[in-house]
N, C-alpha and C positions, 0 to 999 in steps of 0.2 A: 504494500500500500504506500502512495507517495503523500507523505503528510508534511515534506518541505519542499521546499523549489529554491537554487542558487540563480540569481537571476543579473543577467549585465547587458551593456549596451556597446549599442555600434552603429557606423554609417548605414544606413539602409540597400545604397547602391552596391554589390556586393556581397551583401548579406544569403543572396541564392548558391552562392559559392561551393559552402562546403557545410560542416558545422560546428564552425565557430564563427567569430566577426575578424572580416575582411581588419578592417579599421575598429578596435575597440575604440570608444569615450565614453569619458564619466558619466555618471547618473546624472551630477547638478545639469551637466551641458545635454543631454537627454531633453530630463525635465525642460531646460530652458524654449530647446526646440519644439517638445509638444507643446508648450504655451503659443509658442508662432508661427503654432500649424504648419512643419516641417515635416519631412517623413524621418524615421529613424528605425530602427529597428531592436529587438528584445531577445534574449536566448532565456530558455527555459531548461532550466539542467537539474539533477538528482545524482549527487554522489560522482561528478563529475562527467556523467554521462550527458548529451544533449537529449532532450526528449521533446522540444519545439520552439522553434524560430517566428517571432511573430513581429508583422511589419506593418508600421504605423504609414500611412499613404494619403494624400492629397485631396482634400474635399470630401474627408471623413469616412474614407477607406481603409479596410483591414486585411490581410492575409496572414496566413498560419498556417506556418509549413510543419507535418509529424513526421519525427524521426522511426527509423524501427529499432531491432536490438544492435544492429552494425553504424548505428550513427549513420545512416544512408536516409535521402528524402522521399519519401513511400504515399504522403500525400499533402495534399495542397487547400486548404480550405480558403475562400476570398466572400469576406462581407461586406456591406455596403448600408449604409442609415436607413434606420425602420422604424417611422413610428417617432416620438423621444424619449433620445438616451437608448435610442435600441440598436443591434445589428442582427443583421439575419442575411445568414448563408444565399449567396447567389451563383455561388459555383463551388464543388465538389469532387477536384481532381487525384486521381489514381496515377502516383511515376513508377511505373514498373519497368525495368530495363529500358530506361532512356526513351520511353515512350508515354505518352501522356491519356488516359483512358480517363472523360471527363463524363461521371455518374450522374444521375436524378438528384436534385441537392433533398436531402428529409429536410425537416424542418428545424433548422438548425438556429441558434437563436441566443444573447447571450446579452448582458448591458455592454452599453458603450464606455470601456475603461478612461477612468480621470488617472494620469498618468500613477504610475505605483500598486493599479487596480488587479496584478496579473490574473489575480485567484478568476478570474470572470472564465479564464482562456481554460482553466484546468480542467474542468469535465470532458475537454474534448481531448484531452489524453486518453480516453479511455476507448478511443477507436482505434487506438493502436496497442490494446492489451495493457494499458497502467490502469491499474485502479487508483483516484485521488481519494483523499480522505477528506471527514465532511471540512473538513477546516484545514487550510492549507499554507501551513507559513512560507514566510518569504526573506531570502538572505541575500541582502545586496552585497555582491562581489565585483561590484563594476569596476575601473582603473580609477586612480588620482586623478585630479584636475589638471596637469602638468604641467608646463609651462604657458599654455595658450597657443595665440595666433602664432605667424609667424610674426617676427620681429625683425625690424631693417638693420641687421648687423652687417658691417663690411660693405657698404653699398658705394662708400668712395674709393675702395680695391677694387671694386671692379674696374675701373678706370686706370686705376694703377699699370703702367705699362711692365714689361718684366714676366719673367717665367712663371708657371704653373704648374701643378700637380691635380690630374683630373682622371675621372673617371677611365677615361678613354685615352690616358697616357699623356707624357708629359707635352708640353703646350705652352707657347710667347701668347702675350695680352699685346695687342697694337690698338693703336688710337686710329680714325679712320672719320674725315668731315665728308657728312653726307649732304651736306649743304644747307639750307635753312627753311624752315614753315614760317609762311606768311599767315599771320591770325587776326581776322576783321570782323569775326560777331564775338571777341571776348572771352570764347571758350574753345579752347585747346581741347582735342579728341583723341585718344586712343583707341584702337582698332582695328582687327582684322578687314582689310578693304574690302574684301567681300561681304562684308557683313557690316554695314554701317549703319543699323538701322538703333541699335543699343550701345551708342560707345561709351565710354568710359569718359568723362571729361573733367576738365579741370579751368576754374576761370584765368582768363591772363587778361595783360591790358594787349589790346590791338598791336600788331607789330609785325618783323620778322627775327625770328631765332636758332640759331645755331643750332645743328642736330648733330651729335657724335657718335660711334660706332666705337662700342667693343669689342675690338676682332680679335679672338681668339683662334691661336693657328696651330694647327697639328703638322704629324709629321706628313700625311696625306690629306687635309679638311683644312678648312675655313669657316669658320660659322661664328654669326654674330651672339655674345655672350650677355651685350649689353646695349639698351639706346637711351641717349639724356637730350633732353630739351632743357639749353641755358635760358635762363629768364631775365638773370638777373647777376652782375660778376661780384657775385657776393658767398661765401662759403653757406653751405647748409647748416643748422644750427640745431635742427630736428626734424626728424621723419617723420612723415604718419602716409599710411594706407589711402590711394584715393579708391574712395566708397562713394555708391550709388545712395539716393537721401535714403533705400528701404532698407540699405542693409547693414547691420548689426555686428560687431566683431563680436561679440557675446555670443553667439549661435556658432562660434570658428573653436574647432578641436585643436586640440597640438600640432602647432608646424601649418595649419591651415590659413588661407588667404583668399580673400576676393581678389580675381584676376580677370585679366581681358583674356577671352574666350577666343582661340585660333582655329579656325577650320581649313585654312588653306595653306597654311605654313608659312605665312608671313602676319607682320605687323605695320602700323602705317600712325605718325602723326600727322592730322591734319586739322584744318578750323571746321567747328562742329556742323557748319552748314555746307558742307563741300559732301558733293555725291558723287558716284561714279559706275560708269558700265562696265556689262560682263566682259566686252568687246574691246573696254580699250584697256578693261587689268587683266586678260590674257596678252594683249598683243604689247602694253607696254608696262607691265610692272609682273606678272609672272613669270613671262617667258626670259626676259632680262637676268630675274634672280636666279633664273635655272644654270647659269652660270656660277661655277665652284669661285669664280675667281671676279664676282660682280654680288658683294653681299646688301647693298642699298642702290636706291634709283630712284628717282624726282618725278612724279606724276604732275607736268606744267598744270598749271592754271588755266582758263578759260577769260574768256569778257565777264561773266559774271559771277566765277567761283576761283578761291586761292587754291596755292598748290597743293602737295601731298608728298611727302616723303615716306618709302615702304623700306622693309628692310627684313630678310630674313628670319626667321621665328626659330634661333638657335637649332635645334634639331629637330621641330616640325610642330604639329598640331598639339594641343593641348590647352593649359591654363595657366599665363605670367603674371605675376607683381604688378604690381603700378605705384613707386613711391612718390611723395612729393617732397622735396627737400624745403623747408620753409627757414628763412634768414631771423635771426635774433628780434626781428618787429614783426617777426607772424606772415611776411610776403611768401610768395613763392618763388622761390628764386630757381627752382629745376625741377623737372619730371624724367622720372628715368622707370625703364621695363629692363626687369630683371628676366632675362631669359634662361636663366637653371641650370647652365650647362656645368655649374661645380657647386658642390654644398660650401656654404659657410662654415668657419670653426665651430659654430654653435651645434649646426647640425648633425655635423661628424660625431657630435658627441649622442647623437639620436640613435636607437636602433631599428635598420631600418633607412631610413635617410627622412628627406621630405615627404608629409603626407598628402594625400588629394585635397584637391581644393575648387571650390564652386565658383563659376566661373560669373 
């Protein structure tokens, strides 16, 4: 009879994996996320064994996955809001050898857990042969709160010209002028070119600005490690995160960060009102970077739109930093995208390295 449950937390994307969590976090940063209707996800354990994985999902969605006796995923339960404060069973799935057999859902039915509520999920251990007992304690073994987000440690080494020690073998830092963005609505953009419908921006006064390249050179490669937009020739005096107004560092796990989101392998400064076609960032800013030996390129301006400077997205698609270096009166005197291609001393000290981060 299961009359305890060891219970912890983790990123939800991932969580289909295996059975454990891809990315463990703490309970507090959990809780924080089901307060802000995030998804995340739950393990349900007894004596070390998993016996259910249950995922908190978007617009008041549930799914709960049963293990069997080999920690193997044998089935799938997904609920959906009924009623209030209710869920009830909308699908019913059977994973047998890598195949999916989705059954007649019974009526299946449970409240809607206030986060810490697991005992709701426990009767439905018992379609996979656990019996729950009527009262089901709960023992949070979830991880430390750890250190947090990431933190902008070493962000003017990156600039630092001079040798490296990297992932991928040793490696010179070069400096590299990409030329300058012109900014006339005010707000400075970061953003994948292909994708400029959500950039990432940051206010500046009107102008044109110096854009520099950290090139990073291997014994075979070139890839950009680093891009700064000067603002201002004034030293940085503190960092902070540019954040979108909804988003939260409080809801960011350890080593996590909001970043500009890369789908095509490159990254681009330019003024927030500057658009651009599929036609002319194939023929003049994709095909260019496809060159080992061409890591930045100037998308001119128009009659009615400033330029665009792109620059290779260190080794490809994913999710980058965006710091703002702000001068001793609070200005911004620089914007730099940290492109990942070495951990910081801090991070070295992580096991594991960098973790996922929402882009």
């Amino acid at each position: 009879m299961i009359d305890s449950l060891d219970v912890s937390y983790g990123d939800m994307w991932g969580s289909h994996e295996g059975p454990t969590h891809a990315n463990p976090i703490p309970n507090a940063l959990a809780a924080r996320r089901h307060e802000a209707e995030m998804s995340y996800a739950v393990l349900l354990s007894s004596r070390e064994r998993p016996l259910a994985m249950v995922e908190r999902w978007p617009r008041g969605m549930w799914r709960v996955y049963l293990f069997d006796d080999a920690s193997r995923r044998v089935q799938m339960i997904d609920f959906k809001p009924f009623g209030t404060g209710m869920l009830l069973a909308h699908r019913n799935t059977r994973l047998t050898g890598g195949d999916e057999e989705t059954s007649t859902v019974e009526v299946l039915s449970c409240r809607a857990p206030e986060f810490g509520d697991w005992q709701v999920f426990a009767p439905f251990l018992a379609q996979q042969g656990h019996e729950p007992a009527p009262t089901v304690l709960l023992n949070d073994v979830s991880v430390d709160e750890g250190a947090g987000p990431l933190r902008p440690t070493g962000i003017e080494q990156l600039f630092a010209p001079g040798p490296r020690d990297t992932p991928d073998g040793p490696a010179v830092v070069e400096l590299g002028d990409a030329g300058a963005v012109r900014i006339t609505s005010g707000r400075l953009a970061v953003s994948d070119p292909g994708w400029v419908s959500e950039p990432r921006t940051v206010a500046v006064p009107p102008g044109e600005y110096p854009v520099t390249l950290a090139l990073l050179r291997g014994t075979r490669w070139l890839r950009v490690a680093a891009a700064k937009v000067t603002l201002l020739d004034a030293p940085p005096h503190a960092w902070e995160m540019a954040l979108r107004p909804d988003e939260d560092p409080e809801l960011l796990g350890e080593g996590e960060f909001y970043g500009v989101g890369v789908d095509t392998g490159t990254v681009a400064f330019m003024d927030a009102t500057r658009t651009v076609s599929e036609e002319t960032l194939d023929e003049e800013v994709f095909f260019p970077l496809s060159s080992d030996d061409r890591p930045g390129v100037e998308l001119p301006g128009t009659e009615t739109e400033p330029n665009l400077i792109a620059f290779s997205a260190g080794w490809g698609d994913g999710s980058y930093p965006v710091w703002i270096g702000r001068t001793e009166d609070g200005q911004a005197g620089c914007v730099v995208v940290d492109l990942r291609l070495y951990p910081s001393d801090e991070e070295k000290q992580v096991p594991g390295g960098p973790g996922p981060s929402p882009a």
